[in-house]
N, C-alpha and C positions, 0 to 999 in steps of 0.2 A: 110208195115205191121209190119215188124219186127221190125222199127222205133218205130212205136208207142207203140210196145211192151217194149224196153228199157226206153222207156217215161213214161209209166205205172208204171212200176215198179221201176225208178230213184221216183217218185212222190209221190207213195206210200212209200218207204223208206224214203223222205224227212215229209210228215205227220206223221208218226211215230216216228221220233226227233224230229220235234216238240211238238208234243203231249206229248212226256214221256220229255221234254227242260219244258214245261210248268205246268208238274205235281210237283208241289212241293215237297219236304222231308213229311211233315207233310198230305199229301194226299190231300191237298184243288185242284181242279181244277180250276186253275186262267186263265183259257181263257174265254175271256169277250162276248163271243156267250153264253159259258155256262152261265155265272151269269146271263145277258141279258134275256137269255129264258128260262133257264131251272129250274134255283139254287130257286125260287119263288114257284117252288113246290117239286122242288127234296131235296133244302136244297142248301147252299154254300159250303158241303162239298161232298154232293151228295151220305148222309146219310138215305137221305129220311125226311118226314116231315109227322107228324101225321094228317090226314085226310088230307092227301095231295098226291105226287106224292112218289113212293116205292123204297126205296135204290138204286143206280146205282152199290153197293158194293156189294149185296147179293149176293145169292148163285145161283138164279134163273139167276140173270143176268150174272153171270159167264158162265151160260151152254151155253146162246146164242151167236149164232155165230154173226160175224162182218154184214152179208148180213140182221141177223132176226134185230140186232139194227138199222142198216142201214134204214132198211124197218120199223121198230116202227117209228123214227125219223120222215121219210119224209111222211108215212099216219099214223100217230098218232096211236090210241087204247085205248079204253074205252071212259075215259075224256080224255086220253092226245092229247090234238090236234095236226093239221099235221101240217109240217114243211118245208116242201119239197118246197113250194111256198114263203115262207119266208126266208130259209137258202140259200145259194147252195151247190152246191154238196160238195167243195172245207171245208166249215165251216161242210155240217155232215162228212163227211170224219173224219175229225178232231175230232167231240164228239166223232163217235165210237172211236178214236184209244185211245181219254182219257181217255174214260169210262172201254176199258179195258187192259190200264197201270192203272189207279185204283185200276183194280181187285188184281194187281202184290202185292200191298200194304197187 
């Protein structure tokens, strides 16, 4: 157990370099899960898109935590459809920790 504890948490601090390795200077989110599924309604810089999917920058999404994105991600909400059957956990892992080194921006 305690194994998979330092697993857990070597994994998670390796998604999190990557994740802020793959957020550019300029804030574009260049991982190609995002652009693939998300950047079509959020936007390529994940500004959002008018009558489309709502900033991943704001303010709203700054309050939620990793578990509430987490859980948007993989059963969707409102239109945004689910994701959970399409990603794995390893690719949402990685949005949440882009979306909020994003925020950092």
């Amino acid at each position: 157990m305690k194994a998979f504890r330092i697993y857990h948490v070597m994994l998670s601090a390796f998604l999190l370099a990557a994740a802020l390795a793959q957020t550019s200077e300029n804030g574009l989110i260049a991982n190609p899960v995002f652009q693939t599924n998300c950047a079509k309604c959020h936007g390529k810089t994940a500004e959002g898109r008018h009558f489309a999917g709502p900033s991943l920058r704001s303010e709203k999404t700054k309050a939620m935590s990793e578990g509430d994105l987490r859980k948007m991600i993989s059963n969707g909400k409102g239109r945004m459809p689910k994701f959970g059957a399409r990603l794995s956990p390893a690719d949402i892992d990685r949005l949440v920790a882009q979306i909020k080194a994003a925020d950092r921006k």
